[in-house]
C-alpha positions in Angstrom: 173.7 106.7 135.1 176.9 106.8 136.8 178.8 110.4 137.0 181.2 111.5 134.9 183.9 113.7 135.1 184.0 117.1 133.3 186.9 116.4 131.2 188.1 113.2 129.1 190.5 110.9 129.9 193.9 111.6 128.7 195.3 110.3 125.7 198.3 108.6 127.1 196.3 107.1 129.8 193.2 105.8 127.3 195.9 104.4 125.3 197.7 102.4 128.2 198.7 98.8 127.1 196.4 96.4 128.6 197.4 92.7 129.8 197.1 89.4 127.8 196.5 86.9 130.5 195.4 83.1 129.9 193.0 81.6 132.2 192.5 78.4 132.7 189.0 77.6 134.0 188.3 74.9 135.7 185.3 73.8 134.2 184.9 70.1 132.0 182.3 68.1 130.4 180.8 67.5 133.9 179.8 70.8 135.0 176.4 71.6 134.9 175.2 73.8 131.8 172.7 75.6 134.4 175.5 76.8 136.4 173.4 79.2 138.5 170.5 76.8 140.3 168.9 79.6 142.3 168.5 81.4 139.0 168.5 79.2 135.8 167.3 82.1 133.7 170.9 83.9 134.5 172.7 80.5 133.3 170.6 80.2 130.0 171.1 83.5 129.2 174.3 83.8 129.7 174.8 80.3 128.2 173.3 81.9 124.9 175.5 85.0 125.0 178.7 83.2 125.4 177.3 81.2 121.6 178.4 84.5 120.2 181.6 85.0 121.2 183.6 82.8 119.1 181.9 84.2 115.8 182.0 88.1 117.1 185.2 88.4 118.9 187.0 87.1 115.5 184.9 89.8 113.5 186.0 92.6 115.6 189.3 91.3 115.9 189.9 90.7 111.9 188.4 94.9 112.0 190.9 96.3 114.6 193.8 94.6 112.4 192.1 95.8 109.3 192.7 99.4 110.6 195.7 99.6 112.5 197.1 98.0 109.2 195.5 101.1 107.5 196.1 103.8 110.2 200.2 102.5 110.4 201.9 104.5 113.1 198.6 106.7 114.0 196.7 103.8 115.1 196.3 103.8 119.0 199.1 101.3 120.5 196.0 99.6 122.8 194.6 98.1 119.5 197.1 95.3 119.6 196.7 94.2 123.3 193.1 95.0 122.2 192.5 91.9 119.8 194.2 89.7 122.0 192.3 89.8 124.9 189.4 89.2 122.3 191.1 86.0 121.0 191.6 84.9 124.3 187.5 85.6 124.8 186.6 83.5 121.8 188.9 80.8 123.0 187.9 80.7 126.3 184.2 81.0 125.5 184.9 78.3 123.0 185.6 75.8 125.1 182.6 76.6 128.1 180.0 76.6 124.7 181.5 72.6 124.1 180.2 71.8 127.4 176.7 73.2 126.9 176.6 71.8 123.4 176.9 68.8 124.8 174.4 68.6 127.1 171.8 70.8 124.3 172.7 69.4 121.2 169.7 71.6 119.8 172.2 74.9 120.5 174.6 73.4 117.6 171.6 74.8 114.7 171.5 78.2 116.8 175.0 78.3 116.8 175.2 77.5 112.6 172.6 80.7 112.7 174.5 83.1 115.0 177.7 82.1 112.5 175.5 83.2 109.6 174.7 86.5 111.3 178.0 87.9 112.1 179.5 86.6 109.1 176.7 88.7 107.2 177.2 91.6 109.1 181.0 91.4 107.9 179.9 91.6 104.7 178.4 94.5 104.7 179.7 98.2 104.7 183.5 98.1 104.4 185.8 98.6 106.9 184.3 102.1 108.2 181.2 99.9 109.3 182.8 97.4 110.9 185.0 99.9 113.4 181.7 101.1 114.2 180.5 98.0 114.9 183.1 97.0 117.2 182.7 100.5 118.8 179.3 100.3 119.4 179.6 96.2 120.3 182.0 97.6 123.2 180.1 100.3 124.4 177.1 97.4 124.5 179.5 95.5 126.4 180.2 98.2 128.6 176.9 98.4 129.6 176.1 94.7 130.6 179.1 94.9 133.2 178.0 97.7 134.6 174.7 96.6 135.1 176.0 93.1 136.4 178.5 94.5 138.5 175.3 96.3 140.6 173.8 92.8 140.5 176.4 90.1 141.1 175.5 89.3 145.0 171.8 88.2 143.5 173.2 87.1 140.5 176.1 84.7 141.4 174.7 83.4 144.8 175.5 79.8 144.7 176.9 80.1 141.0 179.6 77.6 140.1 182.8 79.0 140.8 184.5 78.5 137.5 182.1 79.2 135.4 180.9 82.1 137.0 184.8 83.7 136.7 184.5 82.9 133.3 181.7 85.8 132.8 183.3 87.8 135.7 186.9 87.6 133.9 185.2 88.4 130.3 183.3 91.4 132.1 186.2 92.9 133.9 188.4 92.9 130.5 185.3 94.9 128.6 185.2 97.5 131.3 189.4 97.4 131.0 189.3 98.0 127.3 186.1 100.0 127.1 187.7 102.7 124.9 190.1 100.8 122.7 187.7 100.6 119.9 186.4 104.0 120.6 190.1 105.7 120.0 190.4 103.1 116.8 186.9 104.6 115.7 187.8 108.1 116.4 191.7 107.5 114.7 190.0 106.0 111.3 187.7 109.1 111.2 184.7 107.8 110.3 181.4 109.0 109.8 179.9 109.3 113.6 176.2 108.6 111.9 178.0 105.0 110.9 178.1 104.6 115.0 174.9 105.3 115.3 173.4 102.8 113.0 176.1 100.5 114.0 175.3 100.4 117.8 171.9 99.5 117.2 172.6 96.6 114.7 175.2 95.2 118.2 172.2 96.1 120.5 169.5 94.0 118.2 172.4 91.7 117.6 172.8 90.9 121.0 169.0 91.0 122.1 167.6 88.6 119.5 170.3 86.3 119.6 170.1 85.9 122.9 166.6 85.2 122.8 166.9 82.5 120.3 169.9 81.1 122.5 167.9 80.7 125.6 164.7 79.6 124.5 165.7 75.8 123.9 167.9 76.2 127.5 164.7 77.7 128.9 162.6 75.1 127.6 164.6 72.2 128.6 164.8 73.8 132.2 161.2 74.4 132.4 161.7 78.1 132.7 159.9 79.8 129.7 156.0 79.0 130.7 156.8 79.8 134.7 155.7 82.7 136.1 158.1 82.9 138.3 160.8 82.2 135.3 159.0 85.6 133.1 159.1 87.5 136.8 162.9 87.4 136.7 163.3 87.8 132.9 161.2 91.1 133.2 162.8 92.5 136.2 166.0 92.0 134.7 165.1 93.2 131.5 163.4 96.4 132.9 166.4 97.2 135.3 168.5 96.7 132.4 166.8 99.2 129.9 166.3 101.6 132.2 170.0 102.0 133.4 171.9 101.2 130.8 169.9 102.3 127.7 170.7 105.9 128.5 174.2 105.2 129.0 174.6 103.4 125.1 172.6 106.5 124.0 175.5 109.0 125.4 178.0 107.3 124.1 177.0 108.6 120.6 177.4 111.7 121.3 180.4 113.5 119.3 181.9 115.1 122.5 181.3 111.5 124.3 184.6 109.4 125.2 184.3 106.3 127.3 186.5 107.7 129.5 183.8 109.7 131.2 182.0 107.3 132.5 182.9 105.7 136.0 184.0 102.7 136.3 182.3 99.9 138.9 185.7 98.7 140.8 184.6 95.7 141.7 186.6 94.3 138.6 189.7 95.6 139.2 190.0 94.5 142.1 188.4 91.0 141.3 191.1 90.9 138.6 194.2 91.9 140.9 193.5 89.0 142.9 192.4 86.2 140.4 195.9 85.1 139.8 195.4 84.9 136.2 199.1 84.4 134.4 200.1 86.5 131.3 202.0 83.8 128.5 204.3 85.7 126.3 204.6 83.1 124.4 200.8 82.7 123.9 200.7 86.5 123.0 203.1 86.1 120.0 201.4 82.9 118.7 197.7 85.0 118.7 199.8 87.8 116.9 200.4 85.7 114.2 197.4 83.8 113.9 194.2 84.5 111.6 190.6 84.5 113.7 188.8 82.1 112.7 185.0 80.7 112.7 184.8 77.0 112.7 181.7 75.8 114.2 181.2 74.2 117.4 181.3 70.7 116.3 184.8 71.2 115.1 
């Protein structure tokens, strides 16, 4: 676990407003779906995370408009900036998830069933349990860049470059906006047993949907029977859970603000050099505009 400082992060600085900027990857129809070859597992499960995005970025983005509308001029003034780097997530991830499609057609009944499952989960519990959702889906979040971040030399050797700064980009905007959620949660005043329960519905989420995601990738790339394939899966898995799973666990404590934790600074700095523009124009369209879930084929 990384340390944390004794006190929380200020308000004002917790609250800071936080970029919209519009990438434009340079990926097309022609890049390879396995976009890591010296470690197709990465590629296939990251292939099946980035399925989720355009159905759970809209969710938690509908929820922090839901609740700034309720909170009015208490609401934290990062919840606005907030959204929009989640519509630009969905977008982005929208159109890397056309490529693979294209090349798994299989992946466009897992993505129908991924739909299903956030659209459920927005269903249920009102608007308390869907803060805590997105609370608990960014402390998750959270927790996958850190634990990349101490893994990117093995992880991105030989990666495609645009690909892998889609992931990189995505990653360095969770660990920029890791408390946003957390200050909306803590503004609504909800009950802190909803985060609990809500945590470990974004934790299952995002562990059996990835496993569905990947296993047709997997399949295709003759990954799931090889030893060498599970060898990986494990290590990483293993590494994973005993790193990180602590950290998710603190951050359910009542005294706990994201804050604490350290940040890996790899990301800021990747993001200070990436050249990515900010399009004001772009920014007030997404303001305006209603999330949406259309499928992949669309």
């Amino acid at each position: 676990m990384h340390p944390a400082p004794t006190s929380t992060e200020p308000r004002s600085c917790r609250q800071r407003r936080l970029p919209h900027r519009v990438p434009d990857f340079a990926f097309d129809t022609e890049t390879p779906p396995i976009w890591t070859p010296l470690h197709p597992e990465l590629a296939c499960i990251a292939n099946a995370v980035s399925l989720m995005m355009p159905h759970v970025e809209p969710l938690i983005v509908r929820t922090v408009r839901a609740a700034t509308r309720e909170l009015g001029d208490e609401a934290p003034n990062s919840s606005s900036a907030y959204a929009l780097q989640e519509l630009e997530h969905q977008r982005q991830h929208r159109r890397w998830n056309r490529v693979v499609t294209a090349h798994y057609p299989s992946l466009r009944r897992v993505d129908r069933l991924i739909r299903w499952w956030y659209r459920m989960i927005g269903r249920r519990g009102g608007l308390g349990a869907q803060v805590a959702f997105a609370a608990g889906s960014e402390s998750v979040a959270y927790a996958v860049a850190r634990w990349v971040e101490r893994h990117a030399d093995e992880l991105f050797a030989q990666a495609d470059p645009a690909v892998a700064a889609l992931f990189v980009w995505h990653l360095a905007e969770e660990v920029e906006h890791k408390s946003a959620a957390h200050d909306l949660f803590v503004a609504t005043g909800w009950r802190r047993t909803q985060l609990w329960f809500a945590t470990f519905a974004a934790v299952v989420s995002l562990a059996g949907l990835t496993v569905i995601g990947a296993t047709p990738m997997l399949l295709r790339t003759r990954r799931l029977l090889s030893p060498a394939g599970w060898w990986t899966l494990a290590r990483w898995s293993l590494s994973f859970a005993f790193s990180e799973l602590p950290n998710i666990a603190a951050s359910l404590r009542r005294d706990h603000h994201p804050g604490q934790f350290v940040d890996p600074g790899w990301y800021a700095t990747w993001l200070a050099t990436s050249g990515f523009a900010q399009d004001p124009v772009r920014s007030a369209q997404l303001e305006r505009e209603a999330p949406g879930t259309a499928d992949l084929a669309g």
